[in-house]
PDBQT receptor file of N, H, CA, C and O in Angstrom, charges set to zero:
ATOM      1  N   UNK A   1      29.496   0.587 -11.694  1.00  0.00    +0.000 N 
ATOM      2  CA  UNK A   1      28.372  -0.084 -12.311  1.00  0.00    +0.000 C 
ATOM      3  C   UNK A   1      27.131   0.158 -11.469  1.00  0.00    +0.000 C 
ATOM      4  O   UNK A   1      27.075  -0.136 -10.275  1.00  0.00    +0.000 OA
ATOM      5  N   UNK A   2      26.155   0.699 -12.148  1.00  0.00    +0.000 N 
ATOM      6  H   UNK A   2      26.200   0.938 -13.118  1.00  0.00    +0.000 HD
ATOM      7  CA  UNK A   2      24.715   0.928 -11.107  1.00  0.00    +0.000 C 
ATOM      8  C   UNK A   2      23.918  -0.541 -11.514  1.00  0.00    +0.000 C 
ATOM      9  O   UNK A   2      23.597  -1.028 -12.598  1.00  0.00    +0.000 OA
ATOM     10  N   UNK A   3      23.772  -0.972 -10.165  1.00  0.00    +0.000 N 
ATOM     11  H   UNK A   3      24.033  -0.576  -9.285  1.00  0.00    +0.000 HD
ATOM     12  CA  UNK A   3      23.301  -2.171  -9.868  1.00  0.00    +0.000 C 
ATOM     13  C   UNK A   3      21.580  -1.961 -10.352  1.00  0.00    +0.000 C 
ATOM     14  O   UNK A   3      21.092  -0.859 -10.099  1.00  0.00    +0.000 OA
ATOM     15  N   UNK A   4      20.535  -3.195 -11.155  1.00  0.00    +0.000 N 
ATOM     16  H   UNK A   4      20.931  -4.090 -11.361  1.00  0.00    +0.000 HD
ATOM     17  CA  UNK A   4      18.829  -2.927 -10.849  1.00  0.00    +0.000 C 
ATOM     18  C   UNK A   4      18.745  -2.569  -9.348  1.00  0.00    +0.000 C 
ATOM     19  O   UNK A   4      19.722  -2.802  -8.636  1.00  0.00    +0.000 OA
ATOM     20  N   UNK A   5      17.904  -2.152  -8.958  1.00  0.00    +0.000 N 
ATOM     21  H   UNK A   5      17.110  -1.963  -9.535  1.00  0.00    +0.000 HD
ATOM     22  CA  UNK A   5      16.947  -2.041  -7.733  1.00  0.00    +0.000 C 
ATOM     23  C   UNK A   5      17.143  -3.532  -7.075  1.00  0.00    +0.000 C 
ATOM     24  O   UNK A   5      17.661  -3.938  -6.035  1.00  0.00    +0.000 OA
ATOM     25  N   UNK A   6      16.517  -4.113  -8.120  1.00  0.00    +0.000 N 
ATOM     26  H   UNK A   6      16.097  -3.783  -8.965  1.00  0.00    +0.000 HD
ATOM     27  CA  UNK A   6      15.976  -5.588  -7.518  1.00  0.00    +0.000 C 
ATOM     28  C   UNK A   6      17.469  -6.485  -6.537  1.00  0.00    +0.000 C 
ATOM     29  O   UNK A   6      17.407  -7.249  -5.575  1.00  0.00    +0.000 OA
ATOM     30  N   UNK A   7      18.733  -5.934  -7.347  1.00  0.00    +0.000 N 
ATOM     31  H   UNK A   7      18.783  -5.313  -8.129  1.00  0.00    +0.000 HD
ATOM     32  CA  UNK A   7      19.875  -6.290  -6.870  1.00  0.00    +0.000 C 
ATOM     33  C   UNK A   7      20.706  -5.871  -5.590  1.00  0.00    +0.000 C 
ATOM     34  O   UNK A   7      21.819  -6.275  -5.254  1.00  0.00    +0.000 OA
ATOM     35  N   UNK A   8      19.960  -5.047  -5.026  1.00  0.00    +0.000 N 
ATOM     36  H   UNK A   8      19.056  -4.719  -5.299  1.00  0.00    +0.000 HD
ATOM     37  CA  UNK A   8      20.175  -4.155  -3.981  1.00  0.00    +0.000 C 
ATOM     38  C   UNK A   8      19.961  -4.898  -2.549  1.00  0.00    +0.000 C 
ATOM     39  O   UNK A   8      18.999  -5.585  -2.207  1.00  0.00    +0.000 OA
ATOM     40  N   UNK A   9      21.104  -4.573  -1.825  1.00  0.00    +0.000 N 
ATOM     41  H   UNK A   9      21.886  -4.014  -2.103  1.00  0.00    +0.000 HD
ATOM     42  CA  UNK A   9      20.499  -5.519  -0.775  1.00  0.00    +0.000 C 
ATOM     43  C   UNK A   9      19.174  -5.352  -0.107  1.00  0.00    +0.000 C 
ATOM     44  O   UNK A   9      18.565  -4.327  -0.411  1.00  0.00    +0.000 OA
ATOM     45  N   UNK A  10      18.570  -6.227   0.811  1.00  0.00    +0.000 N 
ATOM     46  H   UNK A  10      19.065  -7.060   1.058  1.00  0.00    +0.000 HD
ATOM     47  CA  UNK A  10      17.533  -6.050   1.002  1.00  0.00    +0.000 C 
ATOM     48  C   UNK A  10      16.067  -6.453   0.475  1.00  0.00    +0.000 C 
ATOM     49  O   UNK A  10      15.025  -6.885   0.966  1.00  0.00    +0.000 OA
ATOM     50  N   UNK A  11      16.452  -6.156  -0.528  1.00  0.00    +0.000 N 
ATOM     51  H   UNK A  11      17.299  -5.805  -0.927  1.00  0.00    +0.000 HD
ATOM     52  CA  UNK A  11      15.795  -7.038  -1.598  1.00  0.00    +0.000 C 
ATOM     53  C   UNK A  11      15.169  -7.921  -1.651  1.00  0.00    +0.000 C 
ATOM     54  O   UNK A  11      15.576  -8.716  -0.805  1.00  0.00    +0.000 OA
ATOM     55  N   UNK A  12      13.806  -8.559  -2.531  1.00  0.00    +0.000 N 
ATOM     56  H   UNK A  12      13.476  -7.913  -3.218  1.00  0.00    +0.000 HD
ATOM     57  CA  UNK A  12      13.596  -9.659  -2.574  1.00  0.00    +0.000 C 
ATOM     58  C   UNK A  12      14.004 -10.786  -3.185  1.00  0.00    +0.000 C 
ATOM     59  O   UNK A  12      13.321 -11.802  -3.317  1.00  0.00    +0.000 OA
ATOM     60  N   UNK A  13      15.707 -10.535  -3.766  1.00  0.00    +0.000 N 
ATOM     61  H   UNK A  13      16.262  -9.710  -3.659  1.00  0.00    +0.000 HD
ATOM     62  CA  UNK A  13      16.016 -10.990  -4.907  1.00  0.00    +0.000 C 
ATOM     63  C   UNK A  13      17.021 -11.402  -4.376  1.00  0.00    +0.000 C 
ATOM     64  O   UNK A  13      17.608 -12.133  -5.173  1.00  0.00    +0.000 OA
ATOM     65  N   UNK A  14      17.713 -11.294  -3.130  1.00  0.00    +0.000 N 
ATOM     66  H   UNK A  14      17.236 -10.700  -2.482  1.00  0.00    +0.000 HD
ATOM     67  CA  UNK A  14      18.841 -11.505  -2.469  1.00  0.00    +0.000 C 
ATOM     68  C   UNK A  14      19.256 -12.901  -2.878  1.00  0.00    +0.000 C 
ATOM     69  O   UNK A  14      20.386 -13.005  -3.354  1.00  0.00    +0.000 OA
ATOM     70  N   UNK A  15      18.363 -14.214  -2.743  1.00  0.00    +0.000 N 
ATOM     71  H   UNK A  15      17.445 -14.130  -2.356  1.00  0.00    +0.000 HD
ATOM     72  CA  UNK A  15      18.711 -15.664  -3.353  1.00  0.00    +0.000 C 
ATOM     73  C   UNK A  15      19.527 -15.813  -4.643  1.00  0.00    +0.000 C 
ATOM     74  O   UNK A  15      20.163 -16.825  -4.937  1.00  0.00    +0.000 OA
ATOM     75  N   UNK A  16      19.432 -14.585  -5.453  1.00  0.00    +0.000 N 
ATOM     76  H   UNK A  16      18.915 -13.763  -5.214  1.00  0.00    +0.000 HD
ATOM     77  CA  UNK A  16      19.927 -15.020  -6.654  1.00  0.00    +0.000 C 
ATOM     78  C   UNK A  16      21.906 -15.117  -6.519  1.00  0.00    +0.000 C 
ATOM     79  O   UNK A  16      22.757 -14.475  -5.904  1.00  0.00    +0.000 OA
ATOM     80  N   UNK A  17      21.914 -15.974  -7.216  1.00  0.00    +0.000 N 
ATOM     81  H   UNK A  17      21.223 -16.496  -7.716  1.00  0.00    +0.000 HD
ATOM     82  CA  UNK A  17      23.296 -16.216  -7.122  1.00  0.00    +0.000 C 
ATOM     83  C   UNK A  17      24.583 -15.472  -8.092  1.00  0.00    +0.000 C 
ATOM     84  O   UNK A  17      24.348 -14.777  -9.080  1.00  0.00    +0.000 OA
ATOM     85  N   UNK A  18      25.871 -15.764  -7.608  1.00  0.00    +0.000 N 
ATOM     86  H   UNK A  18      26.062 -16.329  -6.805  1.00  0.00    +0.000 HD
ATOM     87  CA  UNK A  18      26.826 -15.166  -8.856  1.00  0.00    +0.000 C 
ATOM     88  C   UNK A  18      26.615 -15.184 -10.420  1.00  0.00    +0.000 C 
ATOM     89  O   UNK A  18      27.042 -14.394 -11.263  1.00  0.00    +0.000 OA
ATOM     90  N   UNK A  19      26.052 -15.998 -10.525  1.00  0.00    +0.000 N 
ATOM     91  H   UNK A  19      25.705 -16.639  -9.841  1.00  0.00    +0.000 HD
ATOM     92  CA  UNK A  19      26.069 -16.502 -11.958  1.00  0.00    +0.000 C 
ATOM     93  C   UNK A  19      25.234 -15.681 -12.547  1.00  0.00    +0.000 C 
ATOM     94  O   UNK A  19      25.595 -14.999 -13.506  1.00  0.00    +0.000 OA
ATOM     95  N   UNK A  20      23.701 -15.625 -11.927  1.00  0.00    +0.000 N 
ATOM     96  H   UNK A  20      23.408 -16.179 -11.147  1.00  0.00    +0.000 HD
ATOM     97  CA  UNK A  20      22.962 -14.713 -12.332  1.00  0.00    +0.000 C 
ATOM     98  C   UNK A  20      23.299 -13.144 -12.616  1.00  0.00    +0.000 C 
ATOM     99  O   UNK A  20      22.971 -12.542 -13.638  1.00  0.00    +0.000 OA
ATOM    100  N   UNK A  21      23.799 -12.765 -11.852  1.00  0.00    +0.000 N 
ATOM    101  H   UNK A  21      24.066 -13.253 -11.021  1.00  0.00    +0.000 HD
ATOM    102  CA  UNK A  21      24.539 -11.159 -12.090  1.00  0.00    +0.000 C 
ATOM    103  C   UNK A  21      25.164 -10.963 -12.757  1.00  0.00    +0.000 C 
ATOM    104  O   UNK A  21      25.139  -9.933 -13.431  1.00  0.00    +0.000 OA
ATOM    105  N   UNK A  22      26.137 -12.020 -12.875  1.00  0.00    +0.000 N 
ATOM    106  H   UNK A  22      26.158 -12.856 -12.327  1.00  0.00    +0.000 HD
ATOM    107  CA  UNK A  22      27.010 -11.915 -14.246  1.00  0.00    +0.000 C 
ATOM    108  C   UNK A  22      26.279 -12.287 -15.450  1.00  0.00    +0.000 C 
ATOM    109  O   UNK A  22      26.551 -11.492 -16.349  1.00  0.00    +0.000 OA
ATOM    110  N   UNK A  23      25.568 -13.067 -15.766  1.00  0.00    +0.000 N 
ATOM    111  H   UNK A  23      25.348 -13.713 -15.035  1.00  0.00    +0.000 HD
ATOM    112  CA  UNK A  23      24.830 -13.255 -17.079  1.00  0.00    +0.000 C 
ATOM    113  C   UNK A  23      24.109 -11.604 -17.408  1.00  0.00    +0.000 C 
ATOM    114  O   UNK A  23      24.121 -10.838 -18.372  1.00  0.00    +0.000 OA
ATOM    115  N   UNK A  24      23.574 -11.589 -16.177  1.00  0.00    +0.000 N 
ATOM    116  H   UNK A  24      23.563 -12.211 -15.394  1.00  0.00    +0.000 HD
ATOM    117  CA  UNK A  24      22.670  -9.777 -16.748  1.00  0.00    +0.000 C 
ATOM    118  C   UNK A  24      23.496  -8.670 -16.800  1.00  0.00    +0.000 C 
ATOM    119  O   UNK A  24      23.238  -7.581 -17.312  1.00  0.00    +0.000 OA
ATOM    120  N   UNK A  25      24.984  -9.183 -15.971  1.00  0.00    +0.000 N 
ATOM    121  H   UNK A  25      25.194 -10.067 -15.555  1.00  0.00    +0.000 HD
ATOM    122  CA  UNK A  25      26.218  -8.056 -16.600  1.00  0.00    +0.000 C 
ATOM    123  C   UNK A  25      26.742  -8.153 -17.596  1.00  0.00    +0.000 C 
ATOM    124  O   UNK A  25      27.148  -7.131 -18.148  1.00  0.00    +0.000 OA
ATOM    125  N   UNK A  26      26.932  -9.486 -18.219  1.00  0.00    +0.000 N 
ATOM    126  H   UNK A  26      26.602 -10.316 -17.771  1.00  0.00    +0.000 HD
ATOM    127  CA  UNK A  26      27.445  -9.871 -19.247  1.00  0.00    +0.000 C 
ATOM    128  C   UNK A  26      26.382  -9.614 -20.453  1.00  0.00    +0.000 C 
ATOM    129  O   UNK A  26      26.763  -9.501 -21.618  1.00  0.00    +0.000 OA
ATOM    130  N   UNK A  27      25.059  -9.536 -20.082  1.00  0.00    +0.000 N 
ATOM    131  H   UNK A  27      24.749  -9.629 -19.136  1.00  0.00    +0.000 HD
ATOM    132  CA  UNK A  27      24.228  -8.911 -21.696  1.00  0.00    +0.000 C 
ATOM    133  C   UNK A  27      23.176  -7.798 -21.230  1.00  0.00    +0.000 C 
ATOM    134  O   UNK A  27      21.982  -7.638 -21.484  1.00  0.00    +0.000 OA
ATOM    135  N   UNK A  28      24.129  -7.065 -20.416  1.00  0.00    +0.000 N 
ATOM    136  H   UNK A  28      25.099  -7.194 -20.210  1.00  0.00    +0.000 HD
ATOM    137  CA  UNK A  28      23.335  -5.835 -20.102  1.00  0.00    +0.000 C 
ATOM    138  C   UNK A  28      22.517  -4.827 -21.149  1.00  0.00    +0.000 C 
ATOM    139  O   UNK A  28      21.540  -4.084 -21.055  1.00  0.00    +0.000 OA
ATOM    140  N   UNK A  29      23.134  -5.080 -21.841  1.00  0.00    +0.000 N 
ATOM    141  H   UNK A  29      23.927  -5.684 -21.918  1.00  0.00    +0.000 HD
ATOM    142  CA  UNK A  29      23.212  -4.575 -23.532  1.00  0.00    +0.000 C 
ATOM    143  C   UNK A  29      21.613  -4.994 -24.527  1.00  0.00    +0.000 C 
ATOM    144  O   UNK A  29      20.995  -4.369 -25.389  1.00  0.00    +0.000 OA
ATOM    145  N   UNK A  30      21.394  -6.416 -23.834  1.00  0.00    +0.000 N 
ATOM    146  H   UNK A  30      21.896  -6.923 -23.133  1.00  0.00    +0.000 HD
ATOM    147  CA  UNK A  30      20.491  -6.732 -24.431  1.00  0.00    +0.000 C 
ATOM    148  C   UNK A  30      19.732  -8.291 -23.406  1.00  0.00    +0.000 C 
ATOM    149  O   UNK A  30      19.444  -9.442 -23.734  1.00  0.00    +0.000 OA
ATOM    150  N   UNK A  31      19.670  -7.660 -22.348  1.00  0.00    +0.000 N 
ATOM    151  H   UNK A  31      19.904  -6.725 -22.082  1.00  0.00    +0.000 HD
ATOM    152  CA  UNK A  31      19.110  -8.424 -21.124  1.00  0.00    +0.000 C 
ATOM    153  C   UNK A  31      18.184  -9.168 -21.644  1.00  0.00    +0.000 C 
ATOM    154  O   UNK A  31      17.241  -9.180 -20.852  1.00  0.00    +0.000 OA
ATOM    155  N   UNK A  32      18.003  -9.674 -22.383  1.00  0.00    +0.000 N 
ATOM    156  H   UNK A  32      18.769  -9.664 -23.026  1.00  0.00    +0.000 HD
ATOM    157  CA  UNK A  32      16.795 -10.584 -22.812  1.00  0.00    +0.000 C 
ATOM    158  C   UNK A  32      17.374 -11.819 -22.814  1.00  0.00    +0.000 C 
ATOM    159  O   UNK A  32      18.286 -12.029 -23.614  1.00  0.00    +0.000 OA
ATOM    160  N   UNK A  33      16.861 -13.039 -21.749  1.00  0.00    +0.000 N 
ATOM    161  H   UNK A  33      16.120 -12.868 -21.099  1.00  0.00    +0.000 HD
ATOM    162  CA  UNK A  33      17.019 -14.149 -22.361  1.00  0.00    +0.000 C 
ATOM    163  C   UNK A  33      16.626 -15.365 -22.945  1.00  0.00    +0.000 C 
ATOM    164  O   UNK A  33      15.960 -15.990 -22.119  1.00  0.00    +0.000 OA
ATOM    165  N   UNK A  34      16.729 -15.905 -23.880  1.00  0.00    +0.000 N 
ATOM    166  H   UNK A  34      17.269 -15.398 -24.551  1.00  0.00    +0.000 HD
ATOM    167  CA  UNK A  34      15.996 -17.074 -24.031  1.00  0.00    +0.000 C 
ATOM    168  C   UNK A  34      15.559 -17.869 -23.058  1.00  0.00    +0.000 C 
ATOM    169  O   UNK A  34      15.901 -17.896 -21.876  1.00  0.00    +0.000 OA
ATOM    170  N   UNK A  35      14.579 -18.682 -23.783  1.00  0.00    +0.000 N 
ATOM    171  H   UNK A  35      14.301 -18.659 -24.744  1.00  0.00    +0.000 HD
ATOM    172  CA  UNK A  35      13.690 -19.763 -22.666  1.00  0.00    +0.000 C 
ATOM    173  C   UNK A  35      15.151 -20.550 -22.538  1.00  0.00    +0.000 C 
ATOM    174  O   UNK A  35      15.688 -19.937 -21.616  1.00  0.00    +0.000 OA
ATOM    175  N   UNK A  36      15.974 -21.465 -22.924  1.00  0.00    +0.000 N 
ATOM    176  H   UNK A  36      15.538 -21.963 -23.673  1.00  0.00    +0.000 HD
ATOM    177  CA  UNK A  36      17.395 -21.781 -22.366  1.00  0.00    +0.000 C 
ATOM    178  C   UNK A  36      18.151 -21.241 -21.473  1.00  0.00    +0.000 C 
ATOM    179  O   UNK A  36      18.682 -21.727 -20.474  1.00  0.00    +0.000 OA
ATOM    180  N   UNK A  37      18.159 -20.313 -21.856  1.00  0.00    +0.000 N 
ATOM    181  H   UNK A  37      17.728 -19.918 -22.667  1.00  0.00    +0.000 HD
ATOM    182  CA  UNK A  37      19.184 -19.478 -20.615  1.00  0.00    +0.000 C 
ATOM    183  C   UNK A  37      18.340 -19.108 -19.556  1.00  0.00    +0.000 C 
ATOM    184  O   UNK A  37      18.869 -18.846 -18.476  1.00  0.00    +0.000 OA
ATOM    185  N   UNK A  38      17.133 -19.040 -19.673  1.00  0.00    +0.000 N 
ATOM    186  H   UNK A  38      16.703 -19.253 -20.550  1.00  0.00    +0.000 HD
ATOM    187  CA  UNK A  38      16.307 -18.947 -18.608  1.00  0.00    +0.000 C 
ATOM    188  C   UNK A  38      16.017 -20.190 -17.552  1.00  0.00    +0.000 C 
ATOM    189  O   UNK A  38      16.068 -20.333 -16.330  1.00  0.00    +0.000 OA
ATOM    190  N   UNK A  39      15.826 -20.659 -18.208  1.00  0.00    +0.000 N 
ATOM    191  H   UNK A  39      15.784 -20.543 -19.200  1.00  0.00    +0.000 HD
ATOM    192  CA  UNK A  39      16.029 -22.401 -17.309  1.00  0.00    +0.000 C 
ATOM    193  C   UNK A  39      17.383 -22.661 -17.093  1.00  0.00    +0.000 C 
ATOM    194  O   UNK A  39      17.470 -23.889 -17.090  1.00  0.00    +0.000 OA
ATOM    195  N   UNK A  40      18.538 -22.153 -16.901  1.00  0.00    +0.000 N 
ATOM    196  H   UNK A  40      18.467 -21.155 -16.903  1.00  0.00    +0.000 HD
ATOM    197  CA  UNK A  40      19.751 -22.356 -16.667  1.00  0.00    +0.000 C 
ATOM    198  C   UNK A  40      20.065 -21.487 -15.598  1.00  0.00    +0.000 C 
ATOM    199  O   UNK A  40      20.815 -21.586 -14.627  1.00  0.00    +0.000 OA
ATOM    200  N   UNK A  41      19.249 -20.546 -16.049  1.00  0.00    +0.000 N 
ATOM    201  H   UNK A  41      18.640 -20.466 -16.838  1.00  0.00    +0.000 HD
ATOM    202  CA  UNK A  41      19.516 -19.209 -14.659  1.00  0.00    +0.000 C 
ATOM    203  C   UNK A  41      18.675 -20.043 -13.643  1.00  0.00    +0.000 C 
ATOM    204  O   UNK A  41      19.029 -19.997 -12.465  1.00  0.00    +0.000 OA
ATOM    205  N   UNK A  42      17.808 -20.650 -13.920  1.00  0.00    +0.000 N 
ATOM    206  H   UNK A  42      17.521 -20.687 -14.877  1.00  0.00    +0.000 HD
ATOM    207  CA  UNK A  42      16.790 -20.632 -12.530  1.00  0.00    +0.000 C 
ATOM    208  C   UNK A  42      17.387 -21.373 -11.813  1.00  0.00    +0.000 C 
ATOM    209  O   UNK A  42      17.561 -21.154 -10.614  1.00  0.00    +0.000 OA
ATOM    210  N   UNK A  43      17.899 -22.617 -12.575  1.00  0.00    +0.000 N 
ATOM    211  H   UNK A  43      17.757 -22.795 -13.549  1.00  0.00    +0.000 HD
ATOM    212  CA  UNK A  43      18.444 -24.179 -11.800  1.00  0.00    +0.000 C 
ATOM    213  C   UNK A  43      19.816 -23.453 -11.514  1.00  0.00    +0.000 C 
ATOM    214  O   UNK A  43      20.564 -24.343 -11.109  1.00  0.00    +0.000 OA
ATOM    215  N   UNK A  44      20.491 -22.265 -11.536  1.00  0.00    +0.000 N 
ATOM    216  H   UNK A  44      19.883 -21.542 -11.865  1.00  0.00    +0.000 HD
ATOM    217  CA  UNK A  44      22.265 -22.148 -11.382  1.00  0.00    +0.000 C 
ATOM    218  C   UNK A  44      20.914 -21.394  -9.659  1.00  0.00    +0.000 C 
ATOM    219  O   UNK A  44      20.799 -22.179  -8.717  1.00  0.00    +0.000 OA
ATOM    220  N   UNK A  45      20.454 -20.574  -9.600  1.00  0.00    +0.000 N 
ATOM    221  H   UNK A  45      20.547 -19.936 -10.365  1.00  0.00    +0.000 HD
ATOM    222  CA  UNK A  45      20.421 -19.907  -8.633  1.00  0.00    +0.000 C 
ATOM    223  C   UNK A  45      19.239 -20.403  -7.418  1.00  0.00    +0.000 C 
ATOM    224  O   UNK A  45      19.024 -19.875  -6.327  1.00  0.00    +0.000 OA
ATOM    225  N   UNK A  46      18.556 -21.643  -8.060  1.00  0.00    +0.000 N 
ATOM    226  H   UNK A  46      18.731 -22.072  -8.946  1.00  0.00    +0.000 HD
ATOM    227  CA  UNK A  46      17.872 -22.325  -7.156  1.00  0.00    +0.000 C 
ATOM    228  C   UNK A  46      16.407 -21.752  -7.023  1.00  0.00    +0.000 C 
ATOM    229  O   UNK A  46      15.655 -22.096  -6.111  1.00  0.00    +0.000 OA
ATOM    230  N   UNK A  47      16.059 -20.831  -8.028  1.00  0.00    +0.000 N 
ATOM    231  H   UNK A  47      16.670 -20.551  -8.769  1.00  0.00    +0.000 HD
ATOM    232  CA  UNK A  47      14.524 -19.974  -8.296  1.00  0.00    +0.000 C 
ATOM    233  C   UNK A  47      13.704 -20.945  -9.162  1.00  0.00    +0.000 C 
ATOM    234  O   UNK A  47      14.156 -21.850  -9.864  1.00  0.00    +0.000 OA
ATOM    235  N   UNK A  48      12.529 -20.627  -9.000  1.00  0.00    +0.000 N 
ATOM    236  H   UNK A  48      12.162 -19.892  -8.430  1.00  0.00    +0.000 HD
ATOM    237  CA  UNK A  48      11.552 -21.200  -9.800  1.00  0.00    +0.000 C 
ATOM    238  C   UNK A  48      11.874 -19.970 -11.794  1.00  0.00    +0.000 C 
ATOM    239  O   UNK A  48      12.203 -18.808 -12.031  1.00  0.00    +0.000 OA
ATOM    240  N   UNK A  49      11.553 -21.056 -12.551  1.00  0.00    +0.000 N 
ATOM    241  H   UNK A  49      11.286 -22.000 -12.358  1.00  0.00    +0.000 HD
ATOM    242  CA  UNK A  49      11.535 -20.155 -13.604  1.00  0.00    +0.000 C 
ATOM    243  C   UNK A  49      10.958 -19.001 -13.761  1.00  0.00    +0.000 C 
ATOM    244  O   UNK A  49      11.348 -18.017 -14.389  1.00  0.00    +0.000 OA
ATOM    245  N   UNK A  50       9.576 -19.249 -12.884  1.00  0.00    +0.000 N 
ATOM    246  H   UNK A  50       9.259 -20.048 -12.374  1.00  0.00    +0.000 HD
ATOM    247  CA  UNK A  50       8.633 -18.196 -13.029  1.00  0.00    +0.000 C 
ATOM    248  C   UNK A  50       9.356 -17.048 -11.718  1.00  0.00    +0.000 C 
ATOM    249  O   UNK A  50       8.861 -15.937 -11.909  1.00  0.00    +0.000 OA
ATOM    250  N   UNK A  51      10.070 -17.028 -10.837  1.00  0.00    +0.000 N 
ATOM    251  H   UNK A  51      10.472 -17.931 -10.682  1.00  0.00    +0.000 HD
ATOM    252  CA  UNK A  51      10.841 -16.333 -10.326  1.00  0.00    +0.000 C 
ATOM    253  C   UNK A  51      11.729 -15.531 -11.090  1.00  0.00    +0.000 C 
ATOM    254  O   UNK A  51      11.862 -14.309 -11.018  1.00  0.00    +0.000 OA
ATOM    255  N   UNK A  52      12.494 -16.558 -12.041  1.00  0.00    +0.000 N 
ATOM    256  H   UNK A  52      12.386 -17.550 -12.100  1.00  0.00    +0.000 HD
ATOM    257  CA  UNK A  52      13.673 -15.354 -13.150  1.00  0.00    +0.000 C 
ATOM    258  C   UNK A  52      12.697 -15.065 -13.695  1.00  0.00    +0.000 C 
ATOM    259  O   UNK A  52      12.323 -13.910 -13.492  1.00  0.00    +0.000 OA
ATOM    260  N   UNK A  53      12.052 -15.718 -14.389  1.00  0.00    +0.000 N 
ATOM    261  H   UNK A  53      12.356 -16.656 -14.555  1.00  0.00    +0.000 HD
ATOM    262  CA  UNK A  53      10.866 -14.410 -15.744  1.00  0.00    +0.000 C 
ATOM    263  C   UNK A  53      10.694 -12.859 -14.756  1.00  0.00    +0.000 C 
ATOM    264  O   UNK A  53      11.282 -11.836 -15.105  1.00  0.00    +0.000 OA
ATOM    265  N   UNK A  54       9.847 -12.909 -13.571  1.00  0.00    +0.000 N 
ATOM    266  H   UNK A  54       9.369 -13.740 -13.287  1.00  0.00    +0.000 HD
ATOM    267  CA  UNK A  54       9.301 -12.255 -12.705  1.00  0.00    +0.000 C 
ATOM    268  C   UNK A  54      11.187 -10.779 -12.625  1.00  0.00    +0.000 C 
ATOM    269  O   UNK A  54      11.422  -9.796 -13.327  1.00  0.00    +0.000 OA
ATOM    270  N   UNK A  55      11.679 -11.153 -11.927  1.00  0.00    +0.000 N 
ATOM    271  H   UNK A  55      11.488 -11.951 -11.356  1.00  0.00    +0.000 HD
ATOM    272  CA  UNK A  55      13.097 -10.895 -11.610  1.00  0.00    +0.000 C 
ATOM    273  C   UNK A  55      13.432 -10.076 -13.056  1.00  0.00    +0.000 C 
ATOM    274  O   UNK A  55      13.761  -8.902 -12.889  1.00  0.00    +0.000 OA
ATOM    275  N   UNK A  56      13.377 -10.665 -14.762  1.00  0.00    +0.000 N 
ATOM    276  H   UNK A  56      13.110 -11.619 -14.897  1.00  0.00    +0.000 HD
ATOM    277  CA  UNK A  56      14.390  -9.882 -15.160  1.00  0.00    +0.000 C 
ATOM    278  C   UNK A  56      12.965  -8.892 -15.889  1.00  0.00    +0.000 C 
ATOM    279  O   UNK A  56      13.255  -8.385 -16.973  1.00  0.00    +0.000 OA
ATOM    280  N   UNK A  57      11.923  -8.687 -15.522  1.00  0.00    +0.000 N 
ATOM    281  H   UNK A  57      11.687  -9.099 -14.641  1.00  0.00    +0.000 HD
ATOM    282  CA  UNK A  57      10.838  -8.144 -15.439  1.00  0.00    +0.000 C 
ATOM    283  C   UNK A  57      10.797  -6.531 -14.698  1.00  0.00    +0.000 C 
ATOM    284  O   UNK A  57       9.946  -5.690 -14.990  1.00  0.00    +0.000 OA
ATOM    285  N   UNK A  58      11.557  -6.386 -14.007  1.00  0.00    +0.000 N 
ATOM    286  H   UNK A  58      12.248  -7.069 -13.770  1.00  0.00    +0.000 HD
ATOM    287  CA  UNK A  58      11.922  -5.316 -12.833  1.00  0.00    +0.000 C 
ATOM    288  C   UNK A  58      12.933  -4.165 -13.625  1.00  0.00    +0.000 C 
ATOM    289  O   UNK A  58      13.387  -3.207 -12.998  1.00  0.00    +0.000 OA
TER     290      UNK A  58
């Protein structure tokens, strides 16, 4: 599986948590997520919303 950039260690994205990777592995297909699932990603990985918007932006 080729990982985003952003997922790479080193990164500025390193905070994001399991859950998050798997949601964007799980709809890699169609990475878009609602304002719901977006506020679910932020509070599972401890980011500001405007952090995931920013993040699945990359």
């Amino acid at each position: 599986m080729n990982l985003p950039l952003a997922l790479c260690s080193g990164s500025p994205h390193e905070e994001l948590k399991g859950s998050d990777i798997q949601w964007l592995y799980k709809h890699r297909d169609n990475p878009y997520p609602t304002k719901t699932e977006k506020i679910l990603l932020a509070l599972g990985s401890q980011m500001t919303l405007v952090q995931v918007r920013r993040f699945l932006l990359l």
